[in-house]
C-alpha positions as CSV (number, residue, x, y, z in Angstrom):
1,X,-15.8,-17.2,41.0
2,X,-18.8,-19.5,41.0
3,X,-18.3,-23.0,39.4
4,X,-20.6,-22.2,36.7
5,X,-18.7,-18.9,35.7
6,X,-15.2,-20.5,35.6
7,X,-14.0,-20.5,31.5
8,X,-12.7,-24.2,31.7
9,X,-15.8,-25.3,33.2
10,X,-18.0,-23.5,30.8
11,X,-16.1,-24.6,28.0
12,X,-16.2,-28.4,29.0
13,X,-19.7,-28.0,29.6
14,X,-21.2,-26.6,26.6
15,X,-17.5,-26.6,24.0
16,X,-15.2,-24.1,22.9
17,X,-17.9,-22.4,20.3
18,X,-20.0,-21.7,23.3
19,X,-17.5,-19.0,24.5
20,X,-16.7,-15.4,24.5
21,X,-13.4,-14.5,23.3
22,X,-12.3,-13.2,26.8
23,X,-13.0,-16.3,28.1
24,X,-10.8,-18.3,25.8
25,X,-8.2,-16.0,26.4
26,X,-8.6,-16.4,30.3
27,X,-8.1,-20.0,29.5
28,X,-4.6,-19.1,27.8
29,X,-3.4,-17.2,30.3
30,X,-4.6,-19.2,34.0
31,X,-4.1,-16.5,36.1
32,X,-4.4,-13.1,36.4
33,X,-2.2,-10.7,38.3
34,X,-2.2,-10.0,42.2
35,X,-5.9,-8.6,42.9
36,X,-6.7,-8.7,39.1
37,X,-8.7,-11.9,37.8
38,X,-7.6,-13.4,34.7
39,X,-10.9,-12.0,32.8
40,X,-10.3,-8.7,33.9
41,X,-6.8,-9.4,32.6
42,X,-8.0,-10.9,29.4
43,X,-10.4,-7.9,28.8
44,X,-7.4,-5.8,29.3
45,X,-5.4,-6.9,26.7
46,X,-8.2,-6.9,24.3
47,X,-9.3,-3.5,24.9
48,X,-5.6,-2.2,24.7
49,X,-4.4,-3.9,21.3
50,X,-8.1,-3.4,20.5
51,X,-9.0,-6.8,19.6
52,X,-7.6,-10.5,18.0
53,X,-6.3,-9.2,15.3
54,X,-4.8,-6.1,16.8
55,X,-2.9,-8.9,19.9
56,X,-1.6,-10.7,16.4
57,X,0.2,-8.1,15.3
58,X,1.8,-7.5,18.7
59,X,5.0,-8.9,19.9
60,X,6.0,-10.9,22.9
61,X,7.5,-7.3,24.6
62,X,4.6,-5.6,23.3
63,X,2.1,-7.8,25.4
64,X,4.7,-7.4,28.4
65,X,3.7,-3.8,28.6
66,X,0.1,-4.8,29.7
67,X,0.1,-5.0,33.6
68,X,-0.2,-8.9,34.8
69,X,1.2,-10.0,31.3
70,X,5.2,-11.7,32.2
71,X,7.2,-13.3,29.5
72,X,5.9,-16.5,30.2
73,X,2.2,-15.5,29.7
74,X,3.3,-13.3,26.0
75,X,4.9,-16.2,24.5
76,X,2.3,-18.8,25.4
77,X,-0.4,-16.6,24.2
78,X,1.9,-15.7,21.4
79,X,2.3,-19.0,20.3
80,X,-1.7,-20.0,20.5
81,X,-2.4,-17.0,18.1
82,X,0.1,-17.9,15.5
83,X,-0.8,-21.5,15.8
84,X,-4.2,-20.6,14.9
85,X,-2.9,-18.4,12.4
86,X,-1.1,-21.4,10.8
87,X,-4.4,-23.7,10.8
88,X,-6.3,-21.5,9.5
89,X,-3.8,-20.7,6.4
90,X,-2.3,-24.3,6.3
91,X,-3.1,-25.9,2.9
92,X,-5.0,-23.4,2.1
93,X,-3.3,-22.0,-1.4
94,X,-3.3,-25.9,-2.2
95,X,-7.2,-25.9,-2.4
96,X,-7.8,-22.1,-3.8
97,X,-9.0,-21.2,-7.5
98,X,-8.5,-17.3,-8.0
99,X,-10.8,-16.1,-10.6
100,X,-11.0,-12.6,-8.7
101,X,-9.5,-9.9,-7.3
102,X,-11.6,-10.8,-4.2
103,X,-10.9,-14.3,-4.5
104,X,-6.8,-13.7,-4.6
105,X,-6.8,-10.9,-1.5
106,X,-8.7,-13.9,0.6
107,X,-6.1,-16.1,0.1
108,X,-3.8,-13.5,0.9
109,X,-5.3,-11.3,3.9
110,X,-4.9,-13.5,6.4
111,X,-0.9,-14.3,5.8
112,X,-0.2,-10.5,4.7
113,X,-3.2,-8.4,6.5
114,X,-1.1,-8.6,10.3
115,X,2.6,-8.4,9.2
116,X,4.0,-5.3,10.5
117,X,7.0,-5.2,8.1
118,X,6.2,-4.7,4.3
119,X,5.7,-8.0,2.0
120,X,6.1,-9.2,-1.6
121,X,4.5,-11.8,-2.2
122,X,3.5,-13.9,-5.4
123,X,0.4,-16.2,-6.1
124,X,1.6,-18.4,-8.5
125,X,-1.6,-19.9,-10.9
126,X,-1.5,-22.7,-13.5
127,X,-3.7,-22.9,-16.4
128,X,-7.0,-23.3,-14.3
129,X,-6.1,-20.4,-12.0
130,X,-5.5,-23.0,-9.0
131,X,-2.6,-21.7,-6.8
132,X,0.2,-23.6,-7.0
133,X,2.0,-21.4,-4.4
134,X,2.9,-18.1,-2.2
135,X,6.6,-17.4,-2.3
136,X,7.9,-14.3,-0.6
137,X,9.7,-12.2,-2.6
138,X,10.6,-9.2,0.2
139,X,10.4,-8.7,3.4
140,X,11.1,-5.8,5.3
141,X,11.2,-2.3,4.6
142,X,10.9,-1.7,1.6
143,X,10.9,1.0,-1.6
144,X,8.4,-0.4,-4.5
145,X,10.7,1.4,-6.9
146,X,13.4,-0.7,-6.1
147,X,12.0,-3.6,-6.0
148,X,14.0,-6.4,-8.4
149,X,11.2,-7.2,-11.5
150,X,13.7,-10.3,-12.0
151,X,13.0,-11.6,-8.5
152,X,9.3,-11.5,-8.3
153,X,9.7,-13.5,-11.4
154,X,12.2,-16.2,-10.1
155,X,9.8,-18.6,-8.5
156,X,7.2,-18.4,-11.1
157,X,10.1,-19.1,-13.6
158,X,10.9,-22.2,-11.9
159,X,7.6,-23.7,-11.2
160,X,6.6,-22.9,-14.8
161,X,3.3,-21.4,-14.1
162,X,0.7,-19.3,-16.5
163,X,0.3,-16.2,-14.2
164,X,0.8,-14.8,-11.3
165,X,-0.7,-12.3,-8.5
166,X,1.9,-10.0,-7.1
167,X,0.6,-8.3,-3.8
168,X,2.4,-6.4,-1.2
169,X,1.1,-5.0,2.2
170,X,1.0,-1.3,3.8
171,X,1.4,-2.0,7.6
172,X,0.3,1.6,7.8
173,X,-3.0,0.6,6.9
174,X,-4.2,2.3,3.9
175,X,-4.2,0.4,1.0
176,X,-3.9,3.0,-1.5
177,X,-1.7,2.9,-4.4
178,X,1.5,5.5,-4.2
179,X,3.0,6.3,-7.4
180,X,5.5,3.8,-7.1
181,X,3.3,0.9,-6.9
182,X,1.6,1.9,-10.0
183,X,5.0,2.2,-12.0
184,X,6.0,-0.8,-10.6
185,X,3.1,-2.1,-11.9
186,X,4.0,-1.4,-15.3
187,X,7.0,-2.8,-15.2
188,X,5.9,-6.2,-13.7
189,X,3.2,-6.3,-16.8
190,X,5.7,-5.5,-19.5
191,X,8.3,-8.0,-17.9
192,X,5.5,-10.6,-17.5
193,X,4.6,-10.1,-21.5
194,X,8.3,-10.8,-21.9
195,X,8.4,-14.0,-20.1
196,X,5.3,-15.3,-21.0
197,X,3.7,-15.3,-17.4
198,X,0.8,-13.3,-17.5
199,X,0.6,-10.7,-14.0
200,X,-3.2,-10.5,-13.6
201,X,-3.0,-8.2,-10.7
202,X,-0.6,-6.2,-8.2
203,X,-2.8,-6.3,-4.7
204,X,-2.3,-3.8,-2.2
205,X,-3.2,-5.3,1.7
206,X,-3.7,-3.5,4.8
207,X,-4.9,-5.2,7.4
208,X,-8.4,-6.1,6.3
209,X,-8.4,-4.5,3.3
210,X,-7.2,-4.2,-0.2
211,X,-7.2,-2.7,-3.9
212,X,-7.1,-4.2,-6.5
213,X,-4.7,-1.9,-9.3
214,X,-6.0,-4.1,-12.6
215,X,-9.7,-2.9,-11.1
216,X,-8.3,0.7,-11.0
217,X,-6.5,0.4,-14.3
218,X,-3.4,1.8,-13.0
219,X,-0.6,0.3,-14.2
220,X,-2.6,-2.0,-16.9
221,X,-2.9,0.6,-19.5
């Protein structure tokens, strides 16, 4: 490949912004298989996982599938993506006001949007809707209707907060309500009246999307 091709050389000479994504990824991963170059190797794996987000969702063995991709390579790039991940959420609830549906599911997306296993989580507001925190309630499969009311109240309970956000995530991807979530929704309101912590929304997540049941009115009747 000619000097002025090469991804390290490119990105010392004009910076990391300056790049495609395949070319940062060619960087990760040095080398490409036997015949293959490492871009056609890094345009590989974003055509088959069909993008960033779709190689953050996979898994070390699921990037081993892709030809040219060992263990060594999937954890390394692995590790990059979650790092990234991390940065990019690090702090983050510490320096967030929610005074919207939108504003809560941006705080959220980026933690919950990926996961491949269902999610409870909590956004936990004081008095000025500043987040104060983002326990998890669940993880793993899970049946809305029996999820605990008493647990998704817990942490908010012990940090004494005003309100709270409950969201949970559909790894199939479509964000809309079942009938569960909605009288699970019910519940979480009439149990928050109870405790005097106010649940301002239940979210629903899917990858890059959301819905917001207090905007649909289901389960705040």
């Amino acid at each position: 490949m000619p000097e002025g091709e090469r991804p390290r050389e490119r990105l010392a000479h004009i910076g990391a912004s300056g790049i495609s994504q395949r070319e940062l990824l060619a960087i990760i991963l040095r080398t490409g298989p036997r015949g293959v170059g490492v871009l056609a190797l890094a345009d590989n794996l974003l055509q088959h996982f069909g993008g960033l987000s779709g190689l953050a969702r996979a898994d070390v063995r699921d990037l081993q599938n892709v030809h040219g991709m060992g263990q060594v390579k999937a954890i390394t790039l692995k590790a990059v993506l979650e790092l990234g991940k991390r940065m990019a959420f690090s702090g983050q609830e510490l320096r967030m006001f929610v005074k919207t549906p939108a504003d809560a599911a941006q705080v959220l997306m980026l933690e919950m949007g990926l996961a491949e296993q269902e999610e409870v989580r909590t956004l936990m507001l004081d008095t000025r809707n500043k987040v104060l925190g983002i326990p998890m309630i669940y993880k793993g499969s899970l049946n809305s209707a029996s999820m605990r009311v008493g647990e998704v109240f817990k942490d908010a309970i012990r940090s004494n907060c005003a309100c709270i956000v409950v969201a949970h995530n559909h790894p199939s991807g479509d964000p809309t309500p079942s009938a569960e979530d909605i009288n699970v929704t019910r519940q979480l309101v009439s149990a928050g009246k109870l405790l005097d912590i106010e649940v301002l929304d239940h979210l629903v997540i899917a990858q890059n999307k959301y819905v917001s049941l207090k905007e649909r009115g289901l389960g705040f009747e």
